[in-house]
C-alpha positions as CSV (number, residue, x, y, z in Angstrom):
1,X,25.6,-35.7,-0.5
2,X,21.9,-36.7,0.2
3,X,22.2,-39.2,2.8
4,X,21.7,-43.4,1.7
5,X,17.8,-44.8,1.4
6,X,18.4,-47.4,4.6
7,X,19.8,-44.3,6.9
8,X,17.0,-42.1,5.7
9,X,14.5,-44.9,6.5
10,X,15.5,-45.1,10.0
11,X,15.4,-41.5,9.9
12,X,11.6,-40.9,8.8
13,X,10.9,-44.0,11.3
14,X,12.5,-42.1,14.2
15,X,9.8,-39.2,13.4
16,X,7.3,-41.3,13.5
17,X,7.4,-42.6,16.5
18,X,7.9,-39.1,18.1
19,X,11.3,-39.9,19.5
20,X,12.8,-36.6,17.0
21,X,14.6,-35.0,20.4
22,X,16.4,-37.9,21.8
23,X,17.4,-38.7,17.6
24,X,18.5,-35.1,17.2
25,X,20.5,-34.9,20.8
26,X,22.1,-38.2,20.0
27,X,23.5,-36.7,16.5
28,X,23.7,-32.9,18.2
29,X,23.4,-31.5,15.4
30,X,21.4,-28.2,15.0
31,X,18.1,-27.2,12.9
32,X,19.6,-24.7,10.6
33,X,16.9,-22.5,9.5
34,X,17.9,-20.4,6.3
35,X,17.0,-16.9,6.2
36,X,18.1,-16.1,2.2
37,X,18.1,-12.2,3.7
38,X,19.6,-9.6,5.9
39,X,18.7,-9.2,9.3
40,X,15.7,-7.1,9.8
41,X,13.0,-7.4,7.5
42,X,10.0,-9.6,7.7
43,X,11.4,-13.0,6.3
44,X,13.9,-12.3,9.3
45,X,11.9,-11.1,11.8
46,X,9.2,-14.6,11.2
47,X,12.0,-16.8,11.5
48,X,13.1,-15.5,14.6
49,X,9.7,-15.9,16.3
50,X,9.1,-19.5,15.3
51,X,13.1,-20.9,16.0
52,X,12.4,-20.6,19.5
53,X,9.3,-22.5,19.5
54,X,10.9,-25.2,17.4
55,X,13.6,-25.7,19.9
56,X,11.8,-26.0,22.2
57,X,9.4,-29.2,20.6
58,X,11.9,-31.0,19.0
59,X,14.8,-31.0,21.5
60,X,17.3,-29.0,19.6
61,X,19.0,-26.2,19.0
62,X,17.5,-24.4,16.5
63,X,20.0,-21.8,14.6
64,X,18.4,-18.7,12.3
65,X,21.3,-18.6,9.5
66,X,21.3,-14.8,7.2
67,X,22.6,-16.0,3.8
68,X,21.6,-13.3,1.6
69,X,22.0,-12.4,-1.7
70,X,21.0,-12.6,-5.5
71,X,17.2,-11.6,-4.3
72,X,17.2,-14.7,-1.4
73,X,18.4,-17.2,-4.1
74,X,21.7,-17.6,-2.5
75,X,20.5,-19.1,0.9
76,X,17.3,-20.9,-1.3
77,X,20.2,-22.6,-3.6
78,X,22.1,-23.5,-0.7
79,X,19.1,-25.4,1.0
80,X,17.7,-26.9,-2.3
81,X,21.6,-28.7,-2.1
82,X,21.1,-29.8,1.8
83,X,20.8,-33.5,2.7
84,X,16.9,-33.6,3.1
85,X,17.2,-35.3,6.5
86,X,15.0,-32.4,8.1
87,X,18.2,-30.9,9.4
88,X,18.7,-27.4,7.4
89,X,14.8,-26.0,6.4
90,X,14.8,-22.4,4.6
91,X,12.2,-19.5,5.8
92,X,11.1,-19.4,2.1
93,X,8.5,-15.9,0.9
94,X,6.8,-14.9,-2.2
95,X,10.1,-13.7,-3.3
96,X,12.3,-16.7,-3.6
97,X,9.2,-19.3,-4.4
98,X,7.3,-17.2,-7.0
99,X,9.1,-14.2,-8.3
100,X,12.5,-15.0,-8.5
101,X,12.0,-17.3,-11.2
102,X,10.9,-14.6,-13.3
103,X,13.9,-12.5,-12.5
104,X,16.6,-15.2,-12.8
105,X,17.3,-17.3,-16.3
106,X,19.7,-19.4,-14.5
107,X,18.3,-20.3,-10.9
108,X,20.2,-22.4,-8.6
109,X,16.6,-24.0,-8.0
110,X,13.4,-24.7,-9.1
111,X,10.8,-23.7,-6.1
112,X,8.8,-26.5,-7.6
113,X,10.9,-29.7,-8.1
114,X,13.2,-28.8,-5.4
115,X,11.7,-28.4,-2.1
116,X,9.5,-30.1,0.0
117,X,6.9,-27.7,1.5
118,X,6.8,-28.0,5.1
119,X,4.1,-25.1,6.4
120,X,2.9,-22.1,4.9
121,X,3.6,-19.4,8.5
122,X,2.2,-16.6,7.2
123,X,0.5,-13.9,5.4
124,X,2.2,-10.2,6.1
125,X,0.6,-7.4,4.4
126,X,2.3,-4.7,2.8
127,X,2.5,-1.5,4.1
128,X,3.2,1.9,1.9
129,X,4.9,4.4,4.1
130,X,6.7,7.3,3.5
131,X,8.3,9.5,5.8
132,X,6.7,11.6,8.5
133,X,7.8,14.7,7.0
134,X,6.3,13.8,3.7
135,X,3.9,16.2,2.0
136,X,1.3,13.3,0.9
137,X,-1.2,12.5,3.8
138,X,-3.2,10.0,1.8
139,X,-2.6,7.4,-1.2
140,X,-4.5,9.5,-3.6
141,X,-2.2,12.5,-2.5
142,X,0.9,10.5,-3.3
143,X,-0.3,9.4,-6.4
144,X,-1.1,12.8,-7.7
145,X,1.6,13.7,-6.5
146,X,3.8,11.3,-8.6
147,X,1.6,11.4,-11.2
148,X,1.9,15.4,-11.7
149,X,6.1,14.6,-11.1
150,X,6.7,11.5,-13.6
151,X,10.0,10.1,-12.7
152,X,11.2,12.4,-9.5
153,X,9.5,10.6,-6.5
154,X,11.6,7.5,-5.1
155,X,10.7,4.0,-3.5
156,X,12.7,2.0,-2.3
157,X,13.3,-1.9,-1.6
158,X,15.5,-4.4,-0.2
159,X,17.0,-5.2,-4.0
160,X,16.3,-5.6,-7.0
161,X,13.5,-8.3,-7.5
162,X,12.4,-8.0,-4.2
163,X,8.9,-8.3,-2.8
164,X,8.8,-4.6,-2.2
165,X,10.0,-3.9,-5.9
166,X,7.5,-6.5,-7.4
167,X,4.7,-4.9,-5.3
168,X,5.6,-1.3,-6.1
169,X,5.6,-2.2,-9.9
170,X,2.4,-3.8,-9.6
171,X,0.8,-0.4,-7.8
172,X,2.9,2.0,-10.5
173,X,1.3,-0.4,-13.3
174,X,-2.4,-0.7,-11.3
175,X,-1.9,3.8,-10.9
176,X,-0.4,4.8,-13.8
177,X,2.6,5.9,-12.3
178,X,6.8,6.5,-13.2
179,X,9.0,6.5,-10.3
180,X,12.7,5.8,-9.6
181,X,13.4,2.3,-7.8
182,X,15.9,3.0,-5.4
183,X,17.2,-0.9,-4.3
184,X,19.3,-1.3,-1.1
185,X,21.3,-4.6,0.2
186,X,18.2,-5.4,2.6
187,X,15.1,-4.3,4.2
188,X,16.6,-2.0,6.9
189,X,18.8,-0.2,5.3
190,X,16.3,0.8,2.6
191,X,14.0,2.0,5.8
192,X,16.9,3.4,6.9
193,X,17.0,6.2,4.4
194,X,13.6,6.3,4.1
195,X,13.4,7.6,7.7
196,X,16.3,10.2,7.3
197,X,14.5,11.1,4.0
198,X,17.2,10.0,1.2
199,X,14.4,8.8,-0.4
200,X,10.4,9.1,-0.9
201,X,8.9,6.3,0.2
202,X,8.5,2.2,-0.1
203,X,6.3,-0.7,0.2
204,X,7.1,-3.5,2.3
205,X,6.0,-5.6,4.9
206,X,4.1,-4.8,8.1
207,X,6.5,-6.2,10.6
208,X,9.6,-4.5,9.3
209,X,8.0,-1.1,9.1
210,X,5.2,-1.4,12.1
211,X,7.8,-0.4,14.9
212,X,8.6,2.9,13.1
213,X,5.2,3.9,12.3
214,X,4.0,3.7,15.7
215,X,6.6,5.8,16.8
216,X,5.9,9.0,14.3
217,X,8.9,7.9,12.1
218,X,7.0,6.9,9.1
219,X,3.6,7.5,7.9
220,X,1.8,5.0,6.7
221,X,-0.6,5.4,3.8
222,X,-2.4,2.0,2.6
223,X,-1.8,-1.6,2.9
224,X,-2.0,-4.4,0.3
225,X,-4.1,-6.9,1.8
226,X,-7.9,-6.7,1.2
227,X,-9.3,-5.8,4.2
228,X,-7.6,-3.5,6.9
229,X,-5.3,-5.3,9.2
230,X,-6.1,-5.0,12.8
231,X,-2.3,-3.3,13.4
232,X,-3.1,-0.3,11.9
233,X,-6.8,-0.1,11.9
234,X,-6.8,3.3,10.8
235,X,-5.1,3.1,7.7
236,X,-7.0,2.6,4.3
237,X,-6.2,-0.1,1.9
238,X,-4.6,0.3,-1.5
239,X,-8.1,-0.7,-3.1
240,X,-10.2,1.8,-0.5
241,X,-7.8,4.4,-1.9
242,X,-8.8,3.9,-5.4
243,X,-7.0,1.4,-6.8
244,X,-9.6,-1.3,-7.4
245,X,-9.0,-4.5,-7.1
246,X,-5.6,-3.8,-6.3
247,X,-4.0,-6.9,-3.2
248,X,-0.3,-7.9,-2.7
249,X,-0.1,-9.7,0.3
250,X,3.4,-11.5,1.5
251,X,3.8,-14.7,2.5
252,X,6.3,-16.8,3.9
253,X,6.9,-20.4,4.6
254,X,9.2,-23.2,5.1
255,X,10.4,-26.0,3.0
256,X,12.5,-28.7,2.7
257,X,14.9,-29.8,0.4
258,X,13.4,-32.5,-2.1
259,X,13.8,-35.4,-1.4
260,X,12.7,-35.7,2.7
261,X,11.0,-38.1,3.9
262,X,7.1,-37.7,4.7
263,X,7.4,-38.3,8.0
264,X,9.8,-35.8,9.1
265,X,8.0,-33.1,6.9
266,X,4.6,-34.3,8.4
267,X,6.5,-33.7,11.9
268,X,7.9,-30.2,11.2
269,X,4.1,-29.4,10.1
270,X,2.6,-30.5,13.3
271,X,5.6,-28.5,15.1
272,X,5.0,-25.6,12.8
273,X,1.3,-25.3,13.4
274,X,1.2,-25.9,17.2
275,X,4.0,-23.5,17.5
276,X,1.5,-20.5,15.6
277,X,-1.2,-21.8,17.7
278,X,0.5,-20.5,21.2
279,X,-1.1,-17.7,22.6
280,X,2.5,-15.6,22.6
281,X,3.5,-16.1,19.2
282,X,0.5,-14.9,17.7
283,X,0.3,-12.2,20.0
284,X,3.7,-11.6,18.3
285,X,2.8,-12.1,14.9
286,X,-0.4,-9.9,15.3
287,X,1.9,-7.3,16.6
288,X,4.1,-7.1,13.6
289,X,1.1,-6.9,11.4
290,X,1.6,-11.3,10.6
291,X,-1.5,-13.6,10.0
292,X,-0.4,-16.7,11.0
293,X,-1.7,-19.4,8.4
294,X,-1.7,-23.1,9.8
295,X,-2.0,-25.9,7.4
296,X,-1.0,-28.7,5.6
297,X,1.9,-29.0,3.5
298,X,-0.5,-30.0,0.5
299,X,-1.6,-26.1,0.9
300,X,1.6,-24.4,0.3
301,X,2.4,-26.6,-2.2
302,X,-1.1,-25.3,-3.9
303,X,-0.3,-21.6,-3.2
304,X,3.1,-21.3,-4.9
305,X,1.8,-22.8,-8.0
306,X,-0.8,-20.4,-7.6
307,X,1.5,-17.7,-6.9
308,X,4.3,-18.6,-9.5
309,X,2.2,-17.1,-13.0
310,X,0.8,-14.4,-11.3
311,X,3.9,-12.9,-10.3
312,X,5.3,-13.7,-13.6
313,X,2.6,-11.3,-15.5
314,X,3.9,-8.8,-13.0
315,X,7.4,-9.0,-14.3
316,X,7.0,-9.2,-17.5
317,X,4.4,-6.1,-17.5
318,X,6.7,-4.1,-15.2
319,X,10.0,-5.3,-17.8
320,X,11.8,-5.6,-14.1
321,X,15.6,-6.6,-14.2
322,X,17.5,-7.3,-11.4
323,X,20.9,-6.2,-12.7
């Protein structure tokens, strides 16, 4: 039950005023930020950096909450039902604000009408790896390599509908490739076998595959993003490798459910963007391969309506099912 107009007022005139800790430790109730995923991947692995910081600037406790499932619209659903007091936020990505609804007829939300959007965090690249054992040493390589084998390389993702599914559709359809989609219940475990070589390879993001690729687990073989990314210097992008025009960045950010009031969104912003502004988290970010993306809440709002018909040509083109 959202909660009534003359307790939300008080509320959104608490923010204001900057007294949100002493408000929060009088109610002692936690910040519950959503994490529609497992443990592991990127959306995971961003929440876990910025919870601390929040904490920290609003005088709370702030808990990272896995709800997983259904391609992240499980935990989306569930926050898109929270009371929009600025109380439970969800760690939302490309997947759950601009693919999913594509995927799903029957969405427990519309990533549009709603949410609030709070602060766009970040911009993660995609990373192709394969293992280090592989036989491919470049993009072009592996792409011959599928090409002259239609249908018996593998990639893999964290489920069907995933970002790493949408983005490996959108290079088979940009290369003119057939390959088997392996999906897995989460990021990790689909690196998982990807290390031990159960399957061929996958396209995810930086900070979920970074750690193994410095350590001669993985190779990797291009990224998405239009430039190189300063994490792995060294390694080509999709378009360098011959796939013009080719970019598939991820991106990830927080919202609100409808419905919260201006001021407490317009205080989790300023939270948000001082918190990617410290020296140590974007040391952190740029370690996993993150470009942290400060702004207003006006420009995520503008980038998933930007994002929501481009993915949508994707799915269609690609005729990708998530059961």
């Amino acid at each position: 039950m959202h909660p009534n107009p003359s307790r939300r007022a008080v509320l959104a005139a608490t923010l204001a005023t900057g007294l949100m800790p002493r408000a929060r430790a009088q109610s002692a109730r936690p910040l519950r930020l959503v994490v529609p995923f497992t443990p592991g991947g990127s959306t995971d692995i961003l929440a876990r950096a910025l919870a601390p910081k929040l904490a920290l600037a609003l005088g709370t406790n702030v808990v990272v909450e896995n709800r997983a499932g259904a391609g992240g619209s499980l935990g989306a659903g569930e926050v898109a039902r929270a009371e929009p007091d600025g109380n439970t936020l969800l760690m939302g990505h490309i997947g759950t604000l601009a693919v999913n609804p594509a995927l799903y007829p029957k969405l427990p939300y519309d990533p549009i009408k709603s949410f609030a959007p709070v602060a766009w965090v970040a911009r993660v690249p995609n990373v192709l790896v394969v293992p280090a054992t592989a036989k491919a040493k470049t993009l072009q390589e592996f792409i011959a390599q599928a090409q002259a084998q239609p249908g018996r390389l593998t990639y893999s993702s964290g489920g069907n509908g995933s970002a790493a599914h949408i983005t490996f559709e959108l290079l088979k359809l940009r290369a003119r490739i057939f390959m088997l989609h392996i999906p897995y219940r989460g990021t990790a475990p689909s690196i998982n076998d990807l290390i031990a070589g159960q399957v061929d390879s996958t396209f995810t993001g930086t900070p979920a595959v970074l750690p193994h690729v410095k350590a001669g687990r993985l190779r990797a073989l291009a990224v998405s993003s239009p430039q190189r990314i300063a994490a792995l210097p060294d390694v080509p992008t999709v378009a360098e490798s011959g796939v013009a025009g080719f970019e598939a960045d991820q991106w990830y950010g927080v919202v609100a459910p409808a419905g919260t009031p201006a001021a407490v969104v317009a205080r989790l912003n300023a939270e948000i963007n001082k918190a990617l502004a410290l020296p140590d988290v974007a040391q952190q970010l740029a370690t996993e391969g993150a470009v942290p993306t400060p702004g207003t809440p006006q420009d995520f709002a503008a980038l998933i309506a930007r994002e929501l018909p481009r993915w949508a040509e994707v799915v269609k083109a690609g005729n990708v099912k998530v059961s």
